[in-house]
N, C-alpha and C positions, 0 to 999 in steps of 0.2 A: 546805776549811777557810777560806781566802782568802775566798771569795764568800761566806760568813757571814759573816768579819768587815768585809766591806764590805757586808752589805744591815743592817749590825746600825749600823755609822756614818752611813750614807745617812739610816734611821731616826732614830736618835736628833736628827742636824741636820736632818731633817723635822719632828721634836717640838720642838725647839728654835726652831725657822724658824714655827710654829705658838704657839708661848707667846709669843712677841712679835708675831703678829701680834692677838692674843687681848688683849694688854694695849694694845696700840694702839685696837683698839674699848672696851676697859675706860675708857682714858683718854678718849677721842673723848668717848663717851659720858654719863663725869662731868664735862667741859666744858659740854656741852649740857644737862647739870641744871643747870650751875650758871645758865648763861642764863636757863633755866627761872625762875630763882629771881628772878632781877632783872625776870623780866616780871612776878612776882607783887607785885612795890611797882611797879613802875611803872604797874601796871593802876590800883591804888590811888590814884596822884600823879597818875593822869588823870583817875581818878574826882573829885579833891579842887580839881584846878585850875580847873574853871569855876564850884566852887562859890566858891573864893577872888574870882574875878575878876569874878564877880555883886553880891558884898558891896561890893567896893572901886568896883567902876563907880557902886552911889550916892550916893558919898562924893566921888569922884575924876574926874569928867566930864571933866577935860582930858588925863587919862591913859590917853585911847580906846587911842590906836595903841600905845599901849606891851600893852595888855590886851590888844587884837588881835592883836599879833604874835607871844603869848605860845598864845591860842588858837590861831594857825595852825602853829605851832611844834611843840602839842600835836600838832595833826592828822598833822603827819610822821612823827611819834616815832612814833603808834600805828599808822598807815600802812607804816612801814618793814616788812620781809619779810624780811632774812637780818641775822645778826650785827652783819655788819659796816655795816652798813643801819642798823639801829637805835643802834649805840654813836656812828655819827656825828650823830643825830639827835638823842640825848639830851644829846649834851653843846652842840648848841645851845640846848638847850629847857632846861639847867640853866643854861647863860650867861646866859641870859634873865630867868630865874625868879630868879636871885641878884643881877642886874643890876635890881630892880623895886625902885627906892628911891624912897617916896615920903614924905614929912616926916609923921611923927606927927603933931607941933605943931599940921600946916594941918586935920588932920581930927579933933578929940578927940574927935568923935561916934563916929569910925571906931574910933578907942586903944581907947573904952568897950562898943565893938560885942561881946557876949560871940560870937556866930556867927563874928564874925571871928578874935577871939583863941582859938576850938577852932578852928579852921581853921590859923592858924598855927601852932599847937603841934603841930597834925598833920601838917601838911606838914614842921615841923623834925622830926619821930619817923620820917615815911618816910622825907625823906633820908641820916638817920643812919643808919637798915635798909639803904638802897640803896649807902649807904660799904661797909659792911659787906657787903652780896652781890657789892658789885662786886671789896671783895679778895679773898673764896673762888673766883669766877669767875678773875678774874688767877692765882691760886694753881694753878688746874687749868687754866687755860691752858698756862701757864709747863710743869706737868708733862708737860702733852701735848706741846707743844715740842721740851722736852729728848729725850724719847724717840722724837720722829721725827727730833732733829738727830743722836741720839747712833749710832756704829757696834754694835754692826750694825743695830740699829732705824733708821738712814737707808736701809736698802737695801730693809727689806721694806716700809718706807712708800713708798719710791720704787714698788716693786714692784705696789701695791694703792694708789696715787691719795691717800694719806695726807699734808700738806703743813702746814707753819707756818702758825699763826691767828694773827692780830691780839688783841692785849690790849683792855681796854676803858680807853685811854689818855684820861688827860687833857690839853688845851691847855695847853701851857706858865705861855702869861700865865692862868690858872683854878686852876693846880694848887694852888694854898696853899686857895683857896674851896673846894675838892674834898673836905679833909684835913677839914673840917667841916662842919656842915649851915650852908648859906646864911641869912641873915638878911633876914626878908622884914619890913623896916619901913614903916608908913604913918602 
């Protein structure tokens, strides 16, 4: 009777030991959609930036290297290959892109450019998409987190290579610019 009632506990903290390791891939897993999600606007925000930066180059010839360094900026971001690869990437390539102040005023051809001004508006509609996929990503980060820090889900994460992710953090001195979509004036 003994030995039933230990192959019957043995069991059960088998099944047990098994449901979190099962929600740990559950979480794993909707972490990595949510990334999923964030590459579906930023594929868009790359699509959109040279056509931005083609407009403004006729208008703005002395704002090469600012445009350049926005296109090779681009090239990283799309170039990156893991997570945490690309979150550092992009938050350069948004410093940049909200950092692109050029005076309306100097260009009123450019203000009246309608190619420009759909450009802009589209670029402020991904951003505010990309605010937004970046906090359900944070969201299901944070969850996967907690359930690899928490006991006993630390031990079977330890157990099976499971480990803390990196949030998709913003730079301290960006964070207010973050909380909104950037203002791309010319």
């Amino acid at each position: 009777m003994a030995i039933i009632i230990f192959i019957v506990i043995v069991a059960l903290v088998g099944i047990y030991l098994v449901s979190i390791y099962n929600r740990l891939i559950g979480l794993r897993n909707n972490r990595e959609n949510a990334f999923a999600n964030i590459d579906v606007q930023l594929k868009q925000r790359y699509d959109l930036i040279p056509q931005l930066v083609e407009t403004v180059k006729g208008y703005a010839k002395h704002e090469k290297e600012t445009l350049e360094n926005i296109i090779r900026l681009r090239s990283a971001a799309m170039g990156a290959t893991t997570i945490d690869g690309k979150i550092q990437a992009e938050n350069a390539l948004s410093s940049a892109l909200s950092g692109l102040k050029v005076s309306l005023e100097a260009y009123p051809d450019l203000k009246a450019n309608q190619n420009f001004l759909q450009l802009q508006n589209e670029i402020g509609d991904i951003e505010n998409k990309l605010a937004s996929v970046r906090r359900f990503f944070n969201s299901a980060t944070k969850e996967y987190n907690v359930a690899v820090q928490q006991f006993p889900g630390n031990i079977v994460a330890g157990l099976f290579g499971f480990h803390k992710e990196a949030m998709f953090e913003v730079p301290e001195a960006d964070r207010q610019q973050y909380d909104k979509a950037p203002e791309i004036k010319f």
